[in-house]
FIKEKE-248620 format. One line per 8 residues: number of its first residue (from 1); their letters; for each residue z, y, x of N, C-alpha, C. Coordinates in Angstrom, 2 decimals. Layout:
<volos>
NUM	a	Z,Y,X,Z,Y,X,Z,Y,X; ...
</volos>
This chain:
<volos>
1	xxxxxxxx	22.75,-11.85,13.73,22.79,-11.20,15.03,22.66,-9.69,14.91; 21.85,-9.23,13.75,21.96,-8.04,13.85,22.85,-7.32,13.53; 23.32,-7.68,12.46,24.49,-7.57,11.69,25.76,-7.33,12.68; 26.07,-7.74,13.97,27.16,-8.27,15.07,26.97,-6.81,16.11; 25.69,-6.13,16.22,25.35,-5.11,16.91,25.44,-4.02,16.36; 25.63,-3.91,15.24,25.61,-2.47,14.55,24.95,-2.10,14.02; 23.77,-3.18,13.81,22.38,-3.02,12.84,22.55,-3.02,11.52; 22.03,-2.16,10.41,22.54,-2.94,8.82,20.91,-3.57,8.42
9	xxxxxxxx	20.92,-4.52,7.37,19.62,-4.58,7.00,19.91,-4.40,5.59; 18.40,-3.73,5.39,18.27,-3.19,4.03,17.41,-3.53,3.57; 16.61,-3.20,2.43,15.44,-3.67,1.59,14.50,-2.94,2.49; 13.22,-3.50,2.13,11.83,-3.10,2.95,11.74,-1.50,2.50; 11.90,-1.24,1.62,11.58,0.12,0.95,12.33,1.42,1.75; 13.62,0.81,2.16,14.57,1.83,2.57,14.93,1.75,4.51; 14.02,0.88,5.07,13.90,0.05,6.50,13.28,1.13,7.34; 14.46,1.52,8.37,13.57,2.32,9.80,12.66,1.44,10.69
17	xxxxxxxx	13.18,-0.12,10.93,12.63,-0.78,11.59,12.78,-1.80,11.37; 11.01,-2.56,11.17,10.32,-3.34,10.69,10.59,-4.39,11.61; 11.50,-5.63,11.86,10.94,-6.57,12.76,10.88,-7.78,12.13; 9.27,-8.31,12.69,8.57,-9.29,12.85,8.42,-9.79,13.62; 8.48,-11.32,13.06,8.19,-12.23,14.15,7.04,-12.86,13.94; 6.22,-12.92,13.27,4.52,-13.13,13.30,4.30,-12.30,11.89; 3.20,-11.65,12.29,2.72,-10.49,11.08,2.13,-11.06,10.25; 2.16,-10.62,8.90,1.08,-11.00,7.43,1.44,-10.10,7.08
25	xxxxxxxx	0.26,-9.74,5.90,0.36,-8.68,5.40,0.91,-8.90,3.83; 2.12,-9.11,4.01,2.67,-9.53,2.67,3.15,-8.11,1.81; 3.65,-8.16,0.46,4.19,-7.42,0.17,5.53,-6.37,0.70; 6.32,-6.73,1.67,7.57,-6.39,1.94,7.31,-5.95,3.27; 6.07,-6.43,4.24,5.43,-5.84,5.25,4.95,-4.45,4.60; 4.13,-4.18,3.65,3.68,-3.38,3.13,4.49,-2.06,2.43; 5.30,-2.34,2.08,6.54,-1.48,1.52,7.17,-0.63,2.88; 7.19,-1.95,3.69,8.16,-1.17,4.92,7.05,-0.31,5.61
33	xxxxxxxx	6.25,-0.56,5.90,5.23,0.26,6.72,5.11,1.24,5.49; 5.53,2.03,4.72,5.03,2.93,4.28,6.54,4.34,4.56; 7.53,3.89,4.95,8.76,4.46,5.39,9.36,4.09,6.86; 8.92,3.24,7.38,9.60,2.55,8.56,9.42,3.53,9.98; 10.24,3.54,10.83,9.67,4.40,12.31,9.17,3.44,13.41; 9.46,1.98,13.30,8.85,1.34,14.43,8.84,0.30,13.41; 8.08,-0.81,13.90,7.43,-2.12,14.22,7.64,-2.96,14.91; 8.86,-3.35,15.16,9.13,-4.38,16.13,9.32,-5.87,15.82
41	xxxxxxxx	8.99,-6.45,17.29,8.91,-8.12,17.15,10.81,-8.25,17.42; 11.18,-9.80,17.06,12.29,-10.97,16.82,12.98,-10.45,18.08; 12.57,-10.43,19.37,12.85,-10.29,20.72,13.74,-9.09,20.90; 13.65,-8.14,19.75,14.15,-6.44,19.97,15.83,-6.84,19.51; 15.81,-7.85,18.50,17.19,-7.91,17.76,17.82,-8.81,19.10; 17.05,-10.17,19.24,17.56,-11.23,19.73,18.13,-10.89,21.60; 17.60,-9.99,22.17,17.46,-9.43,23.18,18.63,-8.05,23.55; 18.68,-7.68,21.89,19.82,-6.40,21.57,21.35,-7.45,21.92
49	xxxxxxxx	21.58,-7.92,21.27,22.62,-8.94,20.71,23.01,-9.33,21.70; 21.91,-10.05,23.05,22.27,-10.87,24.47,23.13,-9.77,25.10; 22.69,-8.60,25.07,23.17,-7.70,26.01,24.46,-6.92,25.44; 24.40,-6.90,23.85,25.82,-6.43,23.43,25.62,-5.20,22.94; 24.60,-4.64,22.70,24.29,-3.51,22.30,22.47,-3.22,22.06; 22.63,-2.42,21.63,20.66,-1.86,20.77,20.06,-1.27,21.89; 19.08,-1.83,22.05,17.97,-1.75,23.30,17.28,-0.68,22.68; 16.33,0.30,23.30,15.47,1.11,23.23,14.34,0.29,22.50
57	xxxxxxxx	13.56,0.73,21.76,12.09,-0.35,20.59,11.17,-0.66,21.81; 10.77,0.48,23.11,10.06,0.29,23.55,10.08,-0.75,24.75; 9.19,-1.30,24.59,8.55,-3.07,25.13,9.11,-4.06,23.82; 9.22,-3.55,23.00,9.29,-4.64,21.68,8.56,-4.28,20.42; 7.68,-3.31,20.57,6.73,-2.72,20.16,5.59,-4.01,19.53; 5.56,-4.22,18.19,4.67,-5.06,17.59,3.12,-4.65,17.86; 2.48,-5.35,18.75,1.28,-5.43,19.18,0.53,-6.91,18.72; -0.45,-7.23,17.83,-1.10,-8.14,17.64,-2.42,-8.25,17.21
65	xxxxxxxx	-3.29,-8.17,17.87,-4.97,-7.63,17.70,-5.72,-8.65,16.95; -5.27,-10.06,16.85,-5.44,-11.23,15.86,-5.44,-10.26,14.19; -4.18,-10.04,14.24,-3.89,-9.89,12.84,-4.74,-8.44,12.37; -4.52,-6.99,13.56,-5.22,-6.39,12.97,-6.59,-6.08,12.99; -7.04,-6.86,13.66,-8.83,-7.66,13.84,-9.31,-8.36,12.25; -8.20,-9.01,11.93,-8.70,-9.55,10.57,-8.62,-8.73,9.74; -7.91,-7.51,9.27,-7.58,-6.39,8.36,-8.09,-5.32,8.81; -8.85,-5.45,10.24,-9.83,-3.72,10.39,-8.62,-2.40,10.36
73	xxxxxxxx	-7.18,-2.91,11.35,-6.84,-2.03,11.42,-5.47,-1.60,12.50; -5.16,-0.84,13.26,-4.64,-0.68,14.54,-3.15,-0.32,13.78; -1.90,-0.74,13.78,-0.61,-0.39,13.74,-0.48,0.67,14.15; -0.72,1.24,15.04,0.19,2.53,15.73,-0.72,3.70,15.45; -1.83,3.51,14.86,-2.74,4.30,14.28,-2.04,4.40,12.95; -1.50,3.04,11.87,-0.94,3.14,10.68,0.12,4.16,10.79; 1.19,3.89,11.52,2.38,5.12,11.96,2.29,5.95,12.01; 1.30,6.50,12.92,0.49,7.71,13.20,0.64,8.64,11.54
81	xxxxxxxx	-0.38,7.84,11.13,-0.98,8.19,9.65,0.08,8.65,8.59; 1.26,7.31,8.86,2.49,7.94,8.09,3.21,9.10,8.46; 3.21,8.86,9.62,3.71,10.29,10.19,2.94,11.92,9.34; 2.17,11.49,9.78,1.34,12.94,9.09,1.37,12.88,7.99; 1.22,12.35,6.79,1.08,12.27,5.26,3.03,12.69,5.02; 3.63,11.56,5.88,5.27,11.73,5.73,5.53,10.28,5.10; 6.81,10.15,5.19,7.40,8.83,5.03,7.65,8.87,4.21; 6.93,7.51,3.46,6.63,7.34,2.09,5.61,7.70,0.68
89	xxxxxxxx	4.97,8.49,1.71,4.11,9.85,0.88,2.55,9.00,0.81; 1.97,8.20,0.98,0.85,7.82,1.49,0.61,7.72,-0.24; 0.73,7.54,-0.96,0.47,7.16,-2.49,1.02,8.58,-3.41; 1.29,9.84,-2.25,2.22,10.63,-3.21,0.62,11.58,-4.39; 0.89,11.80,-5.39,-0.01,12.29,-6.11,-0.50,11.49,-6.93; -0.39,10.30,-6.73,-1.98,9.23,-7.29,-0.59,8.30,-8.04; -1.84,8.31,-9.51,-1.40,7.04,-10.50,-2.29,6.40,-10.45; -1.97,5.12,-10.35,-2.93,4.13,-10.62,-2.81,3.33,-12.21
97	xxxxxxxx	-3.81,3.16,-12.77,-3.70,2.44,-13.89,-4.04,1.04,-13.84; -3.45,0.06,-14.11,-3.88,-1.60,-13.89,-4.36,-2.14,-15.08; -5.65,-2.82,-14.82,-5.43,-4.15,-15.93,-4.34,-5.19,-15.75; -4.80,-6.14,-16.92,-3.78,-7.10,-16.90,-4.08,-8.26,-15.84; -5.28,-8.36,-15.59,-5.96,-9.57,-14.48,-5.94,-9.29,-13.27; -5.09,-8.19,-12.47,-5.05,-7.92,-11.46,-4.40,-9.16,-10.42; -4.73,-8.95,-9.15,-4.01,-10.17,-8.28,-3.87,-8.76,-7.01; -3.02,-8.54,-6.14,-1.22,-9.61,-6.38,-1.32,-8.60,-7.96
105	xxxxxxxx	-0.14,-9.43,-8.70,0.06,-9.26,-9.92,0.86,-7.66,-9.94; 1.13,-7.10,-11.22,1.41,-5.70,-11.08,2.59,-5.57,-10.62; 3.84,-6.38,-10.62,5.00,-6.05,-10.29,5.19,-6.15,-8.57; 3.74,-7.05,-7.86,3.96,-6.24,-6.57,3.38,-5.38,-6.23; 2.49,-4.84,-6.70,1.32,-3.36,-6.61,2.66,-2.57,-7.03; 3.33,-2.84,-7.86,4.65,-1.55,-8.38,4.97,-0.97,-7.46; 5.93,-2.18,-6.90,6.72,-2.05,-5.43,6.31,-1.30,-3.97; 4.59,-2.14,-4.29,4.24,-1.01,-3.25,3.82,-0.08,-3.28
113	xxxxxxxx	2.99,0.34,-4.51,3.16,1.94,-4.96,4.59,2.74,-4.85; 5.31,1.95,-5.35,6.52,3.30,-5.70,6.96,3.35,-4.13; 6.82,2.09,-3.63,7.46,2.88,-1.77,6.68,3.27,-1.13; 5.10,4.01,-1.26,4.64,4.75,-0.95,4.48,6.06,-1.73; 5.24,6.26,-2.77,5.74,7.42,-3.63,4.78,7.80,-4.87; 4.18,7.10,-5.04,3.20,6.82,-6.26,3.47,6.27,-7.54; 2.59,6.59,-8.22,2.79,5.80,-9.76,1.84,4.52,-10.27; 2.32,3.74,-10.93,1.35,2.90,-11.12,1.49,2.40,-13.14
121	xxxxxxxx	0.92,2.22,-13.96,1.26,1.92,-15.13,0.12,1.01,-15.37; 0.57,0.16,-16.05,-0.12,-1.39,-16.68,-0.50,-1.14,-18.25; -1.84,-0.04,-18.02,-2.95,0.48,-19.67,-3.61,1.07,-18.61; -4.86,1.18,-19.72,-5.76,2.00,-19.39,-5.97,3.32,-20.08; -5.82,4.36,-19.61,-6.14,5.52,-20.42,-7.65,5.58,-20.84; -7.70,5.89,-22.17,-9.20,6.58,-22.60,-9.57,7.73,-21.59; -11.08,7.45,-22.05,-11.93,8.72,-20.95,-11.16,10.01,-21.39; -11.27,10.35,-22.52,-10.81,11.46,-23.12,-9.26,12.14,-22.45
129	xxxxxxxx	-8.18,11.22,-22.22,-7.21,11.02,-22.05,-6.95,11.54,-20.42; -7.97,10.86,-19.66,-8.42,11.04,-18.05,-8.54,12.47,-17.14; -9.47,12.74,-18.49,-10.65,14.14,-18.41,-9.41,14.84,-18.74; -8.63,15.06,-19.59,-7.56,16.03,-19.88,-6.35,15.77,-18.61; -6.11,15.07,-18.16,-5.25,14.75,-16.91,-6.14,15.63,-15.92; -7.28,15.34,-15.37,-8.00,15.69,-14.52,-7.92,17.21,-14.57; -8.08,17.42,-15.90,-8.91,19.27,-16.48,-6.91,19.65,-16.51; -5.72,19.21,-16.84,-4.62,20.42,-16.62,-4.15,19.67,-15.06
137	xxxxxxxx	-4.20,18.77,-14.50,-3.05,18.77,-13.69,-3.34,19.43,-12.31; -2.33,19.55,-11.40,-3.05,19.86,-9.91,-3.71,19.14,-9.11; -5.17,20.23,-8.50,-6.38,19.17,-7.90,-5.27,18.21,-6.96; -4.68,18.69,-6.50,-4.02,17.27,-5.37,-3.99,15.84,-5.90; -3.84,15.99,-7.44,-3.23,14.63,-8.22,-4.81,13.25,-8.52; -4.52,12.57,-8.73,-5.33,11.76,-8.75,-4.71,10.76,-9.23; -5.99,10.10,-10.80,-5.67,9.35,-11.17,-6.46,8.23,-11.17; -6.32,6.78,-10.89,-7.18,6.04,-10.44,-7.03,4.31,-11.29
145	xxxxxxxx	-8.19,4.16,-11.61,-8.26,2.71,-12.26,-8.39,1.55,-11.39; -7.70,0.34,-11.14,-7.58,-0.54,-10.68,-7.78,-1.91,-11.32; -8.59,-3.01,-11.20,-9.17,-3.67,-12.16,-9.58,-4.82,-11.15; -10.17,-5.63,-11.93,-11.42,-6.84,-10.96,-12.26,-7.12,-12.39; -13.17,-8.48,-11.59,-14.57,-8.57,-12.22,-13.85,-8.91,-13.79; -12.88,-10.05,-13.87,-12.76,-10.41,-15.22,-12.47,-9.30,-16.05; -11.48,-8.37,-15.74,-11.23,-7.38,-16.88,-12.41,-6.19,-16.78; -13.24,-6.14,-16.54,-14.14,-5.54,-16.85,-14.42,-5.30,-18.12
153	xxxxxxxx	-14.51,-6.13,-19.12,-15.45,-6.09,-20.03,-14.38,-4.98,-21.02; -12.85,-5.11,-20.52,-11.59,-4.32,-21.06,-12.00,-2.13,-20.79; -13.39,-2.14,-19.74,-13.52,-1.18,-19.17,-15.23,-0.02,-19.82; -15.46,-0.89,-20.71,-16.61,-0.10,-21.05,-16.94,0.66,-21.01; -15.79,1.99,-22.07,-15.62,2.88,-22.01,-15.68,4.12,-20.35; -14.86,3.34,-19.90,-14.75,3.60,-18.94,-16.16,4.18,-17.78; -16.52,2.31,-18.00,-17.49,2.50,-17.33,-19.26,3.13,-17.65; -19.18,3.30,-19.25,-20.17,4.12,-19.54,-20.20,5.72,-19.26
161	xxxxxxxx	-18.92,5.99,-18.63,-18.75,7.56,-18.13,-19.03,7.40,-17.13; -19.14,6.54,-16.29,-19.26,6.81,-14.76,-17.88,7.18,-13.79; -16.99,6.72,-14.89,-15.28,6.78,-13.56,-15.57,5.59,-12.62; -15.57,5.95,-11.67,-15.40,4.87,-10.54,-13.99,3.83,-11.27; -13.95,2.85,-10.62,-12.57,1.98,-10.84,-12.87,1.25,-9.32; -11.20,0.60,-9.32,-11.30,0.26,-7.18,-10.55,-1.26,-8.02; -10.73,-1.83,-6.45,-10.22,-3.11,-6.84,-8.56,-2.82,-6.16; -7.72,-3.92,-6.25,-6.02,-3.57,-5.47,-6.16,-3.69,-4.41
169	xxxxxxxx	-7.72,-4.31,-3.59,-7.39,-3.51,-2.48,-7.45,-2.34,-1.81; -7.65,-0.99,-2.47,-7.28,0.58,-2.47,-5.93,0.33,-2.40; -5.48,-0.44,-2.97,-3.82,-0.33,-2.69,-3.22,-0.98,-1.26; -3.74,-2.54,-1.45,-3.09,-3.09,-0.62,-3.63,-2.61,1.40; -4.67,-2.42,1.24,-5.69,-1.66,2.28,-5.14,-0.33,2.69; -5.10,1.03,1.77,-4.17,2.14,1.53,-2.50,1.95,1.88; -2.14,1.23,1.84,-0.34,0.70,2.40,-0.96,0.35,4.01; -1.79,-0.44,3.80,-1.59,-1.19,5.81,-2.20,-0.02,6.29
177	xxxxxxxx	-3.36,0.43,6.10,-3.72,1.85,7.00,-2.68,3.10,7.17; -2.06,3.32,5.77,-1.19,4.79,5.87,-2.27,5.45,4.95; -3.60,5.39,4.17,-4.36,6.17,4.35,-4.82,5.88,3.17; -5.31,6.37,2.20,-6.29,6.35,1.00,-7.93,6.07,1.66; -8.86,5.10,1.15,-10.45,5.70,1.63,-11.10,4.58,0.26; -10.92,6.05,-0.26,-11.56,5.93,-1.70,-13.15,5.19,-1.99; -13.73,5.62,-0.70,-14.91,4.92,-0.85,-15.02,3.52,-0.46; -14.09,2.92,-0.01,-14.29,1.43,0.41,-13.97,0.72,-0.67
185	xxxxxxxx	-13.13,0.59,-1.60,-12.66,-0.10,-2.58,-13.20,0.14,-4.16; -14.11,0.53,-4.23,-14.62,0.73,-5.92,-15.62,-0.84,-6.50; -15.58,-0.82,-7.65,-16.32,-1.72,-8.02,-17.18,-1.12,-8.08; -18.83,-2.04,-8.02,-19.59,-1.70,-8.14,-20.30,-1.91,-9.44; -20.88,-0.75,-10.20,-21.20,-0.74,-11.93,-22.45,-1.92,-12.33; -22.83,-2.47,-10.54,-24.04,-3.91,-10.55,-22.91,-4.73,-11.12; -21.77,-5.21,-10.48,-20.69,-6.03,-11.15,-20.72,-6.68,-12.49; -20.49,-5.53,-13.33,-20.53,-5.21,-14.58,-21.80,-5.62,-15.55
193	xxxx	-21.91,-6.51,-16.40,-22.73,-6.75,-17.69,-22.20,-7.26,-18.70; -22.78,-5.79,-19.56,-22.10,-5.31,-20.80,-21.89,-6.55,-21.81; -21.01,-6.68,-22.49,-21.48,-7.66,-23.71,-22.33,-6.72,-24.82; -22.92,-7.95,-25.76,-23.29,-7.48,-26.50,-23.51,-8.01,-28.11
</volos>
């Protein structure tokens, strides 16, 4: 149907408008909200099509307080957010480094890093390695470890310096808001006991 109106569809990454017909916060939801200009529900296409031509977004405006009640977070506030950072930019500056035990697995953290304009690589840099990133590059940049409880023990180093490390949801949390908040997502160094 959309296709019949003049609509093209494209990959989530490259999408002005997002429509859904019941929200999750899946990967390809996540991609698109980091470039998209609206949010619309099934009704915007299906409703375009009846009439023979592309309706205005507004009254098809994705509103669902279920979904962002469970994720602690308002859509049109997310937009908002992209708007100001810029489309696509919400990840611009920041590498993330992954372990291997990450969940969702790295090739969808990729996807949604790179369509929020970010980097992501699967190692861990040494402290040494960090500290020299940190000490030449520009303050804007930020480089960030991403991990859970099992690969910890992969993090010693790490964690005997005192680098914070976040779990993927800095990522996946950071995509649905528009927004980085560095302090919600870190592991905590209680987590952690050392082997020995």
């Amino acid at each position: 149907k959309a296709r019949e109106i003049g609509m093209h569809v494209v990959m989530a990454s490259q999408c002005t408008h997002l429509v859904v017909g019941y929200p999750t916060r899946t990967a390809n939801f996540l991609r698109a909200l980091c470039v998209c200009d609206f949010v619309v529900r099934t009704s915007w296409i299906s409703q375009s099509h009846a009439i023979g031509y592309i309706l205005p977004e507004t009254g098809h405006i994705l509103r669902d307080t279920n979904f962002e009640n469970s994720f602690s977070f308002v859509l049109v506030k997310s937009l908002e957010n992209q708007r100001i950072c810029g489309k696509g930019n919400v990840f611009k500056d920041v590498t993330f480094y992954c372990t291997p035990s990450i969940r969702p697995d790295f090739d969808t953290l990729n996807d949604i890093v790179e369509a929020g304009g970010g980097s992501i690589e699967q190692r861990i840099p040494c402290v040494e390695e960090l500290s020299e990133l940190q000490r030449t590059s520009d303050p804007r940049e930020m480089y960030l470890i991403v991990s859970c409880i099992e690969d910890l023990p992969l993090l010693e180093e790490i964690i005997a310096n005192a680098i914070l490390i976040y779990t993927t949801e800095l990522i996946l949390s950071g995509a649905l808001h528009q927004k980085l908040h560095l302090s919600d997502w870190h592991i905590s160094s209680s987590d952690y006991i050392p082997s020995n």
